[in-house]
KOLKE-545337 format. One line per field, with one value per residue (C-alpha): x, y, z; residue number from 1; residue in three letters. Coordinates in Angstrom, 1 decimal, padded with zeros to 4 digits. Layout:
u: (X_...)
v: (Y_...)
w: (Z_...)
seq: (NUM_...)
type: (ALA_...)
***
This chain:
u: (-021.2_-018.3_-017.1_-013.3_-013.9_-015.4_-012.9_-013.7_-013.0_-010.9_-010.2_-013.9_-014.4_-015.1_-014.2_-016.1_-015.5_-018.4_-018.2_-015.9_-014.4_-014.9_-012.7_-015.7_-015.4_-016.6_-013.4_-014.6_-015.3_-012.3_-012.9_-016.1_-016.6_-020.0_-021.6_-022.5_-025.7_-023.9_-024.7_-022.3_-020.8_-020.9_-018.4_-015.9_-016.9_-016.4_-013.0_-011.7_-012.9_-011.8_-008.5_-008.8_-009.1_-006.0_-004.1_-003.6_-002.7_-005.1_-002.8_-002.9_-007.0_-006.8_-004.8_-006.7_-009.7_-008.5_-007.6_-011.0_-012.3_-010.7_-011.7_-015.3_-015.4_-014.1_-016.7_-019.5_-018.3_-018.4_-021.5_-020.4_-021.7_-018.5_-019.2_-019.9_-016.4_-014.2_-011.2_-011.8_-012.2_-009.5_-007.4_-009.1_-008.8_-004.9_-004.3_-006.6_-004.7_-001.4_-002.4_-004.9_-004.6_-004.8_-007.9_-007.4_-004.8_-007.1_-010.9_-013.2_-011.9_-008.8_-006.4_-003.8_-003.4_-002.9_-000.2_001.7_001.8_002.9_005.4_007.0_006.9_010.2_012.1_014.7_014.6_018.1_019.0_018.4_018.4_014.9_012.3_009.1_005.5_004.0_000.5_-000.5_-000.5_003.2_004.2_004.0_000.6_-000.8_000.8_-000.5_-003.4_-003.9_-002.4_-005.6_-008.1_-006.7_-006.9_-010.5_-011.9_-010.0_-011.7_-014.9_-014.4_-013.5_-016.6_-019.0_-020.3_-018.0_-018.0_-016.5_-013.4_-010.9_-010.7_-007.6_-005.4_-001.9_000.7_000.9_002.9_005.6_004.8_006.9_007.8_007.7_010.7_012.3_016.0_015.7_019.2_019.2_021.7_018.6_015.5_012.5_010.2_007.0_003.8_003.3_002.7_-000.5_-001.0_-002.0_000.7_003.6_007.2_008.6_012.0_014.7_016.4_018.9_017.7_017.9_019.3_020.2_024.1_025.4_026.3_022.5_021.5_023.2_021.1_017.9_018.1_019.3_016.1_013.8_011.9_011.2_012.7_010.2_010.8_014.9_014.0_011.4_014.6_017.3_015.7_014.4_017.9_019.0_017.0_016.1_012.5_009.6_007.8_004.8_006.5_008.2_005.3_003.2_005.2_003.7_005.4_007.0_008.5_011.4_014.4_017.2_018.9_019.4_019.2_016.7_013.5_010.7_008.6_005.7_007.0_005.2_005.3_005.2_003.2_005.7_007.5_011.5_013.7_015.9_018.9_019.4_022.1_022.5_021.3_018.3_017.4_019.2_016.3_013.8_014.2_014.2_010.9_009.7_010.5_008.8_005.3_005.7_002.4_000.8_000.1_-000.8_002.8_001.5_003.0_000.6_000.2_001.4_004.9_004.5_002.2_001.4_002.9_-000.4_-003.6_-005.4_-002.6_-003.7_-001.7_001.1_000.1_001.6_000.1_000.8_005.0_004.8_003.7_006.5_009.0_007.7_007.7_011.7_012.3_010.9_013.2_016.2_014.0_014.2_011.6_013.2_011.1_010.5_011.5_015.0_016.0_015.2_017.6_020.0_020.0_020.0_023.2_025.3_025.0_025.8_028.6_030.2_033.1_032.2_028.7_027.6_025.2_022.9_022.7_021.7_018.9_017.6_017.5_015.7_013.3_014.2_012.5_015.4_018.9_018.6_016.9_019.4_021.7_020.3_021.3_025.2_025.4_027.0_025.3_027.4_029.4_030.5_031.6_033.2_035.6_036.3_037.6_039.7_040.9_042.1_043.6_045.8_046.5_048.0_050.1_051.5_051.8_054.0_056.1_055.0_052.4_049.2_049.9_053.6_055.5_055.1_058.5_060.4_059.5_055.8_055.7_054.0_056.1_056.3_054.5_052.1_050.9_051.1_048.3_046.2_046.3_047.7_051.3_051.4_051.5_054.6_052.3_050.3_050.7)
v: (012.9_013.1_015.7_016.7_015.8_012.7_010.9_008.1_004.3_003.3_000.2_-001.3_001.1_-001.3_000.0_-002.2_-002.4_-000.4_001.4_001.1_002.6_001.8_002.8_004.5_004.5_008.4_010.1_012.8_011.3_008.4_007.2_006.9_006.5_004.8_004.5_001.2_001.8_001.9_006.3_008.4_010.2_013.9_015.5_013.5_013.7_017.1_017.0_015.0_016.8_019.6_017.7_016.2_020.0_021.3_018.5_016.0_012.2_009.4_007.7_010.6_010.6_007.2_007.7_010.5_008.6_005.4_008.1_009.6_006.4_005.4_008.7_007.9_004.6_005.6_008.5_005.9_003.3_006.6_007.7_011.1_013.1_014.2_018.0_017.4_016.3_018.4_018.4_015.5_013.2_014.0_013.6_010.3_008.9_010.0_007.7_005.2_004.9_004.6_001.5_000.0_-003.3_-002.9_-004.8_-008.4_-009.5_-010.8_-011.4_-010.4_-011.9_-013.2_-012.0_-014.6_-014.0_-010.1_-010.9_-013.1_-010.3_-007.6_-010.4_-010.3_-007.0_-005.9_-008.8_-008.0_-009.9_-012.4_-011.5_-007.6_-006.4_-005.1_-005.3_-006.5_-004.8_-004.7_-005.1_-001.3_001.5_002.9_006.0_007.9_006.7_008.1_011.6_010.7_010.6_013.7_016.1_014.6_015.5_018.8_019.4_017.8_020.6_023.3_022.9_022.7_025.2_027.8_026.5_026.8_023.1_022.0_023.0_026.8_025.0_022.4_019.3_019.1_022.1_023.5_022.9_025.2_028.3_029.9_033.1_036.5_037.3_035.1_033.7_036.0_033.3_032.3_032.1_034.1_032.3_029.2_029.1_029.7_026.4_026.2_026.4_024.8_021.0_019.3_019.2_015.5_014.3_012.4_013.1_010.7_009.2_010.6_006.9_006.8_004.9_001.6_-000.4_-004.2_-004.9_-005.8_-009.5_-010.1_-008.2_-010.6_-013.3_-011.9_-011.2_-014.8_-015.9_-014.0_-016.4_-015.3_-012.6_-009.9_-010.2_-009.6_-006.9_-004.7_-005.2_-004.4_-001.0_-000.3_-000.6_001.6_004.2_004.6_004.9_004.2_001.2_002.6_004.9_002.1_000.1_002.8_003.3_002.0_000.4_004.1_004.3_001.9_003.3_000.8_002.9_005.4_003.2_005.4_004.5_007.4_007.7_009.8_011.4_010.6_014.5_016.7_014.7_015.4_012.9_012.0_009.7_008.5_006.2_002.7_000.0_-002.4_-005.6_-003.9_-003.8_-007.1_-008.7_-006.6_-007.8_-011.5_-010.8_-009.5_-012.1_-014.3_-012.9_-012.4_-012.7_-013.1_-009.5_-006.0_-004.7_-000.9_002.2_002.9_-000.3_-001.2_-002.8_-005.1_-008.0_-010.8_-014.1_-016.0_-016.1_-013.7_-011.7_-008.3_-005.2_-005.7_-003.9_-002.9_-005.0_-008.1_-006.8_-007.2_-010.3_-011.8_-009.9_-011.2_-014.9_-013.9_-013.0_-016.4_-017.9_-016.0_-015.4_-011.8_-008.9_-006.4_-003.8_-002.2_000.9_-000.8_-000.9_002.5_003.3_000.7_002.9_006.4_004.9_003.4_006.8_008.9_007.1_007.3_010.1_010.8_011.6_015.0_015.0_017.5_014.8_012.1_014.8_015.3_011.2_010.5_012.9_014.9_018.6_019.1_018.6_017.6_014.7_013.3_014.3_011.6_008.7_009.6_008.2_004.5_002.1_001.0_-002.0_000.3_002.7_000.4_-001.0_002.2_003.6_000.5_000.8_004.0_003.1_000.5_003.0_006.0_003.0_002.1_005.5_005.8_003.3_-000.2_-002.8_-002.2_-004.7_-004.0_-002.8_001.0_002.9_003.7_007.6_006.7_003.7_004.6_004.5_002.0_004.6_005.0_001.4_001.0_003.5_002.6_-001.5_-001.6_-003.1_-006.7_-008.6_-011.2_-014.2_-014.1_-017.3)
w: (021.4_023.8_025.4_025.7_029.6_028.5_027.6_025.0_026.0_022.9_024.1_023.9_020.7_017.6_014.5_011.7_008.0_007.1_003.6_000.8_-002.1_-005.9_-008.8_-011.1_-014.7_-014.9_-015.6_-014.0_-010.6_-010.9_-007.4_-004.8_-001.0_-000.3_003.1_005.0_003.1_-000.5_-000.8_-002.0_000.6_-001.2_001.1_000.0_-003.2_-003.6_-001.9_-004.2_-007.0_-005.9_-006.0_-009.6_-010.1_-009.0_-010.9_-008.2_-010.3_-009.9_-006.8_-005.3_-005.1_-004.2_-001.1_-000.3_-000.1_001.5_004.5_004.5_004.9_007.6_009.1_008.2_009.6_013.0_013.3_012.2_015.2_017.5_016.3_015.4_012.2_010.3_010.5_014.1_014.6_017.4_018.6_021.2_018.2_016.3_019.3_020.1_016.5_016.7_019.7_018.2_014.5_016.4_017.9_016.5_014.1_010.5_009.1_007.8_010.2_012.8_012.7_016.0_019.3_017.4_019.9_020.0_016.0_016.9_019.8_017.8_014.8_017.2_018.8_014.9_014.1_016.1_014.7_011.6_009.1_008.7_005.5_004.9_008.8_007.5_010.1_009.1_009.0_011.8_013.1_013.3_010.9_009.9_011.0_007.7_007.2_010.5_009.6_005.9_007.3_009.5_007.1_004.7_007.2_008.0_004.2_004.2_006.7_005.7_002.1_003.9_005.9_002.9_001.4_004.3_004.4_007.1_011.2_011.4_013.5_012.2_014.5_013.1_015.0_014.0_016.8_019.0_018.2_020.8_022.1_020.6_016.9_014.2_013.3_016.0_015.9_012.6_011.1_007.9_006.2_006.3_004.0_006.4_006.9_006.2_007.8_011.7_011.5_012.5_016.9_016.5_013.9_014.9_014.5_011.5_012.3_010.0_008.5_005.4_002.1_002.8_-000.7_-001.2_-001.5_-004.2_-003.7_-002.6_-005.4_-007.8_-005.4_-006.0_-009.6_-009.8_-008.4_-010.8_-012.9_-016.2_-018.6_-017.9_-014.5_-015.0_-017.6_-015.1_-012.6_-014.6_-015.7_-012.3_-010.7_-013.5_-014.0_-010.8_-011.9_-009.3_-009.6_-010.8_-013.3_-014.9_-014.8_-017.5_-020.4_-023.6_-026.3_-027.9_-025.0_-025.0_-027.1_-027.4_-030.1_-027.7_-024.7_-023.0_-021.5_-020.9_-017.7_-016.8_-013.2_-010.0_-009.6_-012.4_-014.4_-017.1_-019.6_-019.2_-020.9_-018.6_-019.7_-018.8_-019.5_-021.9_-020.2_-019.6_-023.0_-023.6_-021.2_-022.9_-026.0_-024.7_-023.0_-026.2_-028.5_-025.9_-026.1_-029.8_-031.2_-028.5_-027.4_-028.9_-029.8_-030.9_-030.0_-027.9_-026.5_-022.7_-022.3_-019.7_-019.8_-017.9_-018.9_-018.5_-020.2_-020.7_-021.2_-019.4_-018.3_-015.8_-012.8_-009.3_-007.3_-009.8_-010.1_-006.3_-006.1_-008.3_-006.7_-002.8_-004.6_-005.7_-001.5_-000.7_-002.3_-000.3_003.1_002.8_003.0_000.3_-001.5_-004.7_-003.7_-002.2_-005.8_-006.6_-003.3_-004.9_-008.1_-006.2_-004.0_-007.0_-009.1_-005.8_-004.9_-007.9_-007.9_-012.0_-011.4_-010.4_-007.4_-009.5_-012.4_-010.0_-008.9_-012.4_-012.8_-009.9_-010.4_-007.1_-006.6_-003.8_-003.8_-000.3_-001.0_-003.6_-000.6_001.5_-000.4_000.1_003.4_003.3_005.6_009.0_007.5_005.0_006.7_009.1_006.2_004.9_008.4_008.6_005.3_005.9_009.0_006.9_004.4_007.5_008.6_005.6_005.1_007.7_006.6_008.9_008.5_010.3_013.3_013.1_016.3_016.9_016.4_019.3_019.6_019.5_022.1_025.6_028.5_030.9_034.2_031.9_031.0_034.7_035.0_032.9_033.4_037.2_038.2_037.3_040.6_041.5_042.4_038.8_037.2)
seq: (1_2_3_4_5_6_7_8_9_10_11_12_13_14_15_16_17_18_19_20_21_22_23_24_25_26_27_28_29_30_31_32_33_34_35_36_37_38_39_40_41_42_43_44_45_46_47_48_49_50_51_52_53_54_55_56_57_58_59_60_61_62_63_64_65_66_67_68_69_70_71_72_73_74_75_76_77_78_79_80_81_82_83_84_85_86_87_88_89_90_91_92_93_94_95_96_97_98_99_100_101_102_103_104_105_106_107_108_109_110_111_112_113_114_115_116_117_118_119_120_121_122_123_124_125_126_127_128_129_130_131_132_133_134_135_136_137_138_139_140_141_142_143_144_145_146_147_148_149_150_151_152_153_154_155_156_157_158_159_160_161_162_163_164_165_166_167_168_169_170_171_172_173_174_175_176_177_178_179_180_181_182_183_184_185_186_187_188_189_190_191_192_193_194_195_196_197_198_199_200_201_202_203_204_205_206_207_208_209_210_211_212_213_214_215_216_217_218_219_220_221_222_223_224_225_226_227_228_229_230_231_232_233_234_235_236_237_238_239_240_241_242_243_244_245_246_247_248_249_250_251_252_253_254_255_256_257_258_259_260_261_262_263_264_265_266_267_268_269_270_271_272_273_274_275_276_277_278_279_280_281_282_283_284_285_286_287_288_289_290_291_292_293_294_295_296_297_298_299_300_301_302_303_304_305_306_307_308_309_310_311_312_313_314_315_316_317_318_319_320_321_322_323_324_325_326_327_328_329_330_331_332_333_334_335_336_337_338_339_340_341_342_343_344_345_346_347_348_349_350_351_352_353_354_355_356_357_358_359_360_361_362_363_364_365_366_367_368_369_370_371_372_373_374_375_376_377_378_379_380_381_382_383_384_385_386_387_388_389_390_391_392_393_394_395_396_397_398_399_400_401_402_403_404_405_406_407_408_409_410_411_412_413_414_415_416_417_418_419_420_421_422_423)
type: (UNK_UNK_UNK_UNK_UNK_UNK_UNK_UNK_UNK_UNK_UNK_UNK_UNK_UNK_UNK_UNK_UNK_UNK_UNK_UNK_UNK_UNK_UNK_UNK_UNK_UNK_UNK_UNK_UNK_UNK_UNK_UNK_UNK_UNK_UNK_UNK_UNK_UNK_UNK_UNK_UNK_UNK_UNK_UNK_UNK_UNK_UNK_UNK_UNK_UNK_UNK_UNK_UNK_UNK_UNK_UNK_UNK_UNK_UNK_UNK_UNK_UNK_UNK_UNK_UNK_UNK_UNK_UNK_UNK_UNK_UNK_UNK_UNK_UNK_UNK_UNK_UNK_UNK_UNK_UNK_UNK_UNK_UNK_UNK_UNK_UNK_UNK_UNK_UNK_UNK_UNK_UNK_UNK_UNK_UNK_UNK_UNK_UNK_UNK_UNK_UNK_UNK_UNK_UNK_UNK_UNK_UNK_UNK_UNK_UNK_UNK_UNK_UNK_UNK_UNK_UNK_UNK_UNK_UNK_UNK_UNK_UNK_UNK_UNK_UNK_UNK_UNK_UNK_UNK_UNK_UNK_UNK_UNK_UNK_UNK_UNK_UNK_UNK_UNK_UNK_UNK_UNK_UNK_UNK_UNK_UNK_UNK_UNK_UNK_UNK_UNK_UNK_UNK_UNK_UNK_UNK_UNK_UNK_UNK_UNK_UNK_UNK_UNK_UNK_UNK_UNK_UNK_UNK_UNK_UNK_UNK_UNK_UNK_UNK_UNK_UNK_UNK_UNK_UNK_UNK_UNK_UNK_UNK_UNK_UNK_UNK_UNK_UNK_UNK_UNK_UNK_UNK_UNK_UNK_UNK_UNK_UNK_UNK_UNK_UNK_UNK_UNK_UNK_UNK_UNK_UNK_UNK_UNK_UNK_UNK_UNK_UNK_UNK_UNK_UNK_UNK_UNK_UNK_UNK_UNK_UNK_UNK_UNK_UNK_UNK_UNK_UNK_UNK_UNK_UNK_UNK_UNK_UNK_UNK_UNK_UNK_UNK_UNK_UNK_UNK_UNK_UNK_UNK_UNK_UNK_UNK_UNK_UNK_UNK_UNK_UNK_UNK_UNK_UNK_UNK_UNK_UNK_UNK_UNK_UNK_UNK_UNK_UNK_UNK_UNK_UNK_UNK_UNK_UNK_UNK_UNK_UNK_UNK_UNK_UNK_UNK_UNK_UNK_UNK_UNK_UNK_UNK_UNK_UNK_UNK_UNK_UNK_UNK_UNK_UNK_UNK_UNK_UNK_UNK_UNK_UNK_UNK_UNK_UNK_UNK_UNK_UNK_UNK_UNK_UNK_UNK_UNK_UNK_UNK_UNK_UNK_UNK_UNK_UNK_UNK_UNK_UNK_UNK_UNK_UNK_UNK_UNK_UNK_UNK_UNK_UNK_UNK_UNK_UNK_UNK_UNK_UNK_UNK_UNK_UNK_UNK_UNK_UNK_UNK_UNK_UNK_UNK_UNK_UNK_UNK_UNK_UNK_UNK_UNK_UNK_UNK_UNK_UNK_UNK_UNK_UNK_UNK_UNK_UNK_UNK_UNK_UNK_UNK_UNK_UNK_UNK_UNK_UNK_UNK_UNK_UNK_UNK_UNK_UNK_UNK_UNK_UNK_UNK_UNK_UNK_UNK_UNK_UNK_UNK_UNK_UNK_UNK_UNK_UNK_UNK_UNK_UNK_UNK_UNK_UNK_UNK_UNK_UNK_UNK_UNK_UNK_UNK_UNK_UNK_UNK_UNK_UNK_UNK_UNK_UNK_UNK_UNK_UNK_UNK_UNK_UNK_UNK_UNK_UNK_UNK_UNK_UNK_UNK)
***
């Protein structure tokens, strides 16, 4: 065990792939972390169904665990018991996660492969100015990830299984009264963040424009494909929201479509547009036949046999194979920032609606998606620049009246007499 004057070398520490998790079919225990050995590891176990407890969905768990995991696997590699954990290896597995290499990009020794993925990983892509994934673990998943463990030994802790102090620490607090300048008029925040967790760059929504929009759904290869994109960059639904609905779900009547919320947990209809359905019911007519067509049957398939359950991963794929086409790198989620930015920017739709459609527990959140990107804004500063001028009367590059040209003492300050032998 090291000490916290011992400080760990983290650049000979190997982490190996030891363990793994399995999707169980016990609905009571929906996902399992086993050890190199293939045991159960019970303290996870019973964090997570403590979690399945409180209400927490099944990605949720998932996440959780894939975290854990990662925790698990660096103890094992530093030969530390888990409730033996301090503070030195929490701090040592925060400067580890924030530079190691994610698994599968390079195999042992494979260094040049690594260099050459960090070499790409600051490079935007040409077509959406989107940089690339790099080689290490993003931001929000290293503050993902130590807001799980400080979860994981706080439950421990309350339970009496776990070490009596978190290796996981608050920040450090400032000395005085609580809240001593808080500005009333300001809802208090909450509770101290994590000593070892990152600060998380605040970036607008990035969404696709709308002429490579019209590019990229060109590109799409079947009619499912232009259906699930259509109603995604309508609704504004989240991929994996989309993905569930069953059969009963679709209502072209009434040209809504309901979702189970990534959230709440609850149902909403949310209305889409009518080439959304239009692509739908192409789609459908293709697979006629050919798969279950119940109400309670899934509405997205696969187009090849055996016809099974569209899922995430699978939607991905066919949208990455649409961006190869073009050479770009856009996301799932860019159409749901596509849908958010449309429905904000438009004058006869109340920023509370947009909140209800997206599913939003804060109004500041929908809030985010009303800043334009830089070109925009660019052309709208210049268009109202052309509109003062005419405005006043002259042409944007027309000569400036009399009363409002600079004086000749002044130009001469500013860009020097002109000189007599100037050619």
């Amino acid at each position: 065990m090291t000490g916290q004057d011992e400080p760990r070398d983290l650049a000979a520490l190997v982490v190996p792939q030891d363990g793994r998790l399995e999707r169980a079919e016990d609905p009571w225990e929906t996902y399992q972390m086993l050890d190199p050995a293939g045991i159960l590891v019970g303290p996870v176990a019973a964090f997570l169904r403590d979690l399945q407890a409180s209400g927490r969905p099944e990605t949720t768990l998932r996440a959780y665990a894939i975290a854990l995991l990662r925790w698990y696997r660096f103890l094992w590699a530093a030969g530390v018991p888990w409730d033996q954990a301090t503070r030195a290896e929490a701090r040592d597995f925060s400067c580890w996660i924030q530079i190691a290499v994610k698994p599968g990009l390079c195999g042992p020794g494979d260094t040049a492969r690594a260099g050459a993925a960090v070499a790409r990983a600051g490079v935007p892509n040409p077509v959406t100015g989107k940089a690339p994934s790099g080689s290490g673990y993003a931001p929000a998943t290293v503050t993902h990830s130590e807001s799980v463990l400080r979860g994981f030994y706080d439950f421990h802790l309350e339970a009496g299984t776990g070490p009596i102090v978190n290796p996981f620490p608050l920040a450090r607090g400032r000395r005085g009264r609580a809240h001593a300048h808080h500005n009333p008029m300001e809802p208090y925040r909450g509770e101290r963040s994590g000593r070892y967790r990152p600060r998380l760059a605040r970036r607008a929504p990035h969404h696709i424009p709308e002429e490579k929009f019209n590019q990229l759904f060109a590109a799409l290869g079947s009619h499912r494909d232009r259906a699930l994109v259509a109603f995604w960059v309508s609704t504004g639904a989240r991929a994996s929201e989309l993905l569930g609905v069953t059969c009963r779900d679709a209502d072209p009547g009434q040209q809504l479509i309901a979702v189970i919320r990534k959230g709440t947990r609850h149902l909403q209809q949310l209305p889409a547009s009518p080439d959304a359905f239009v692509w739908l019911r192409l789609y459908q007519a293709q697979l006629h036949g050919l798969v279950p067509a119940g109400p309670d049957n899934p509405l997205w398939w696969t187009l090849r046999r055996p016809f099974r359950q569209l899922t995430y991963h699978a939607a991905y794929r066919m949208f990455t194979r649409a961006n190869d086409t073009l050479g770009a790198n856009w996301s799932l989620h860019d159409l749901r920032h596509l849908a958010a930015y449309r429905m904000s920017r438009d004058p006869g739709m109340p920023l509370a609606d947009v909140q209800w459609v997206l599913g939003h527990a804060q109004l500041a959140t929908t809030q985010l998606y009303l800043a334009a990107p830089g070109d925009e804004v660019i052309a709208s500063v210049l268009a109202h620049h052309a509109r003062m001028a005419a405005g006043m009367g002259r042409s944007p590059g027309a000569e400036p009246p009399p009363g409002l040209q600079y004086r000749p003492e002044s130009l001469e300050v500013l860009f020097g007499r002109p000189r007599d032998d100037h050619p």
